[in-house]
KOLKOL-733728 format. One record per residue (C-alpha): residue in three letters; y, z negated, x; residue number from 1. Coordinates in Angstrom, 3 decimals. Layout:
BEGIN
+------+----------+----------+----------+-----+
: rest :       py :       pz :       px :  nr :
+------+----------+----------+----------+-----+
:  ala :        Y :        Z :        X : NUM :
...
+------+----------+----------+----------+-----+
// end
This chain:
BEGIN
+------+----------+----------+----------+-----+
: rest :       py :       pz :       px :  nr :
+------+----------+----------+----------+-----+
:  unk :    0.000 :    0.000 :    0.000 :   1 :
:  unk :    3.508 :    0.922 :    1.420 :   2 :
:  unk :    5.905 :   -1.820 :    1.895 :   3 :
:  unk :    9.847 :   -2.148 :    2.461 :   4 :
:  unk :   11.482 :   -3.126 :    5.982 :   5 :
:  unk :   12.185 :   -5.868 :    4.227 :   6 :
:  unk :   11.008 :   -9.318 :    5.875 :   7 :
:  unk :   10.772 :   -7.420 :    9.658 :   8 :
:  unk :   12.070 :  -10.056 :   12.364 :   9 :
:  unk :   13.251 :   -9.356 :   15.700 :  10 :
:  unk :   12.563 :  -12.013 :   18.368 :  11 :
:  unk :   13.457 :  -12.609 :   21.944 :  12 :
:  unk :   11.470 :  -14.227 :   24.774 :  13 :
:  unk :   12.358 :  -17.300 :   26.605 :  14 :
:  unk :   11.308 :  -15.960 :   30.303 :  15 :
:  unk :    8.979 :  -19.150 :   30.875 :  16 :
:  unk :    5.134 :  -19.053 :   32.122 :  17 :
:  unk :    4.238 :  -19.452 :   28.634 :  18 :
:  unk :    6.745 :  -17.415 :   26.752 :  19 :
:  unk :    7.855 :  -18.522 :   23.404 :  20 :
:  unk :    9.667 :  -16.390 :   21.370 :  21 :
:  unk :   12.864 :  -17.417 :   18.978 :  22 :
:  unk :   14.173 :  -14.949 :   16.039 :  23 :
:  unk :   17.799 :  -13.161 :   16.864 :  24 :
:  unk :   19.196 :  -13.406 :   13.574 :  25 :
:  unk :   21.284 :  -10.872 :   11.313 :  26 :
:  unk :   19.520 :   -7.825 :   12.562 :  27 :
:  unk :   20.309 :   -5.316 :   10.457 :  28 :
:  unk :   18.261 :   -2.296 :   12.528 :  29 :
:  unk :   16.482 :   -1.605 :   15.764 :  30 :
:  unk :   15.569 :    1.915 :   15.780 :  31 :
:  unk :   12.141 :    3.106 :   16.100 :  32 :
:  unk :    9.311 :    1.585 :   18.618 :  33 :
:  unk :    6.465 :    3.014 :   20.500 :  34 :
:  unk :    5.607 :    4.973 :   23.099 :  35 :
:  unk :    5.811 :    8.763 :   23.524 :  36 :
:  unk :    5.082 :   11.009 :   26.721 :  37 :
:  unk :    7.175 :   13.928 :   27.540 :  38 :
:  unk :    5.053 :   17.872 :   28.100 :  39 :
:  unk :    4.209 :   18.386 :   31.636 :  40 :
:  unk :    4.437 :   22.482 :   32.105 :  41 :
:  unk :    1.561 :   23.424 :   34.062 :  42 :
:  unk :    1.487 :   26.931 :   32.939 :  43 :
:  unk :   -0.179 :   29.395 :   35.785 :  44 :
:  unk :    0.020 :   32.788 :   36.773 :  45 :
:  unk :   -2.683 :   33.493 :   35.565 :  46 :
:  unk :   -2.726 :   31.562 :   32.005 :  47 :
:  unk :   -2.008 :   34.200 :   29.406 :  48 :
:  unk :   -0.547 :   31.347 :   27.246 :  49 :
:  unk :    1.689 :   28.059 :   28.027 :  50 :
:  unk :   -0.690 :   24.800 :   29.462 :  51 :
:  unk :    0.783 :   21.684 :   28.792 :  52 :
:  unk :   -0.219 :   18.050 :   29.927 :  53 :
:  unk :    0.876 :   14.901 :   28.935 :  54 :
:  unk :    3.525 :   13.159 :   30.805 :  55 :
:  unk :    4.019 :    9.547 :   32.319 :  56 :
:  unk :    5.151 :    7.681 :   28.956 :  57 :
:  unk :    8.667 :    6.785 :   29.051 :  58 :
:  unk :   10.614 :    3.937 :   26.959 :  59 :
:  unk :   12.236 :    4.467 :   24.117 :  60 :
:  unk :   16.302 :    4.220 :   23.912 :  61 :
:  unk :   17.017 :    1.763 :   21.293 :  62 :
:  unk :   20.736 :    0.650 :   19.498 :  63 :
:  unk :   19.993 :   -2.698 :   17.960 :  64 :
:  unk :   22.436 :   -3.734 :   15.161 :  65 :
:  unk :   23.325 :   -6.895 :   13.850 :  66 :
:  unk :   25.936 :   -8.530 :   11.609 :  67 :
:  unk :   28.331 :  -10.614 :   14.340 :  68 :
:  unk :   27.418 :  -14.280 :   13.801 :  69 :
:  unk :   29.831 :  -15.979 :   16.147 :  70 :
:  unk :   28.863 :  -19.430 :   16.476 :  71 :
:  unk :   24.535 :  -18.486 :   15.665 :  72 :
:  unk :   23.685 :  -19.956 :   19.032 :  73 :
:  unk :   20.111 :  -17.946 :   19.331 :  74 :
:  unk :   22.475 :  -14.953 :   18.841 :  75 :
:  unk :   25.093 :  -16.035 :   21.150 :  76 :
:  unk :   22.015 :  -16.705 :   23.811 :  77 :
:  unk :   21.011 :  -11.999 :   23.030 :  78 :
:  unk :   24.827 :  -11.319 :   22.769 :  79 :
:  unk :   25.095 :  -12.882 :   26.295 :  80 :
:  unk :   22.101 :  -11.759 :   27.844 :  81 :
:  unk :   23.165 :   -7.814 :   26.481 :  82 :
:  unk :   26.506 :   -8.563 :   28.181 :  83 :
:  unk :   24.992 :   -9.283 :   31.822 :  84 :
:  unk :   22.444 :   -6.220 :   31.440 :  85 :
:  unk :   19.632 :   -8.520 :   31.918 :  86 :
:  unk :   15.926 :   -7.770 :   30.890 :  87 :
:  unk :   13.458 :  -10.085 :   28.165 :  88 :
:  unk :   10.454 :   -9.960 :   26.355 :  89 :
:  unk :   10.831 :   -9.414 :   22.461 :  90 :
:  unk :    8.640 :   -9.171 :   19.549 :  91 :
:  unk :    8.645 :   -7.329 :   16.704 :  92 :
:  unk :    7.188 :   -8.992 :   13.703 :  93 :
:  unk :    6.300 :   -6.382 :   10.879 :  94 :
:  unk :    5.836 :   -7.655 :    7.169 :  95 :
:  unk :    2.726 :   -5.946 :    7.218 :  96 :
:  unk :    1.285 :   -8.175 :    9.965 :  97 :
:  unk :    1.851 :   -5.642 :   12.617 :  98 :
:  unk :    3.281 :   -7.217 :   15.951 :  99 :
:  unk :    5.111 :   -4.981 :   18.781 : 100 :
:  unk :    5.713 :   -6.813 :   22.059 : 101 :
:  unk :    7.753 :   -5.033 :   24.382 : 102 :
:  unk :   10.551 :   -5.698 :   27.505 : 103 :
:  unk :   14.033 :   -4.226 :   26.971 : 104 :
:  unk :   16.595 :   -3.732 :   29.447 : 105 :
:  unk :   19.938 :   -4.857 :   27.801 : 106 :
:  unk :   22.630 :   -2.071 :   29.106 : 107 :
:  unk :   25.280 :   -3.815 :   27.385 : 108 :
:  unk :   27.184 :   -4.946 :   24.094 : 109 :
:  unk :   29.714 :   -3.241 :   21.686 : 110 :
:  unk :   31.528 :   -4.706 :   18.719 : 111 :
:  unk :   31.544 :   -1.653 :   16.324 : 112 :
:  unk :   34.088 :   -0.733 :   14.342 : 113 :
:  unk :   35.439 :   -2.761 :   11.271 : 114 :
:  unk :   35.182 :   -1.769 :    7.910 : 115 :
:  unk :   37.346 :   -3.411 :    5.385 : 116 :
:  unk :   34.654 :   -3.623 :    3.076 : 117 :
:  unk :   31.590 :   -4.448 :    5.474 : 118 :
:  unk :   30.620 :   -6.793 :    7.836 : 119 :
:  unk :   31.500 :   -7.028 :   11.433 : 120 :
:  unk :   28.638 :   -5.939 :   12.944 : 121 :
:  unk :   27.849 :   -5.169 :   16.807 : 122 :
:  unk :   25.200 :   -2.528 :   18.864 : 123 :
:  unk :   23.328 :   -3.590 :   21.941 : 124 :
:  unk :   21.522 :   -0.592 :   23.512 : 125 :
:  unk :   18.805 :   -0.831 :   25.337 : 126 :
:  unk :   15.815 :    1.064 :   27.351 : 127 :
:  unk :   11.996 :    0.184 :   26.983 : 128 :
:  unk :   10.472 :   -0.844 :   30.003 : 129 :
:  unk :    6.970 :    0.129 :   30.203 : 130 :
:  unk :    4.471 :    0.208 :   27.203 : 131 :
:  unk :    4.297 :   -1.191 :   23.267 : 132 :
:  unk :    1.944 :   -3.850 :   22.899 : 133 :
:  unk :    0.709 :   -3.318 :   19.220 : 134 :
:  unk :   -1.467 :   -6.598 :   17.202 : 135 :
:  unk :   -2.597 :   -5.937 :   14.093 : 136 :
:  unk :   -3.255 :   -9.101 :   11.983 : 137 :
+------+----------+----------+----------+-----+
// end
């Protein structure tokens, strides 16, 4: 059965031995997670048609929105970390049960734009670092 995005919680590591992980609140969207590899051209003279491998997988570029909660201090603790380009561990926990672990660099934080009838809201991007864990409960 299908379900919404609803209930989808987006939660950052602590960088001990035995990493614990703490929700970033107000996330309003993270853009899409996994792991893709680029076509390797290895077309020969002597192929009558294009050969194609599959790449080394790269990581994702993500822009991870949230609403600006100023004095949230879990969300102070991501805000900060974005700021100093420094890289963590964060889940993804799915309402279907589905898990994504996966290490972000931070490359930095923007407040976005205001709206006079939104929120303030802000955008950390950020590159994947190696692959998508995936658990399936």
């Amino acid at each position: 059965m299908a379900k919404l995005g609803i209930k989808t919680f987006f939660k950052m590591g602590d960088g001990e031995e035995t990493e614990s992980f703490t929700l970033v609140p107000r996330i309003k969207a993270i853009g899409p997670i996994g792991d893709e590899a680029p076509l390797v051209d290895v077309t020969t003279l002597e192929d009558e048609g294009k050969e194609y491998i599959s790449g080394i997988i790269e990581g994702q570029e993500l822009e991870i929105v949230g609403n600006y909660e100023k004095d949230d201090p879990q969300q102070t603790v991501f805000r900060t970390a974005a700021k100093n380009r420094t890289k963590h561990n964060f889940e993804i926990a799915y309402d279907n049960g589905v898990t994504a672990g996966l290490n972000l660099v931070l490359l930095g934080f923007k407040m976005n734009e205001p709206d006079g009838e939104g929120a303030l809201t802000f955008t950390v991007k950020a590159k994947q670092n190696g692959l998508t864990t995936w658990t399936e409960a």
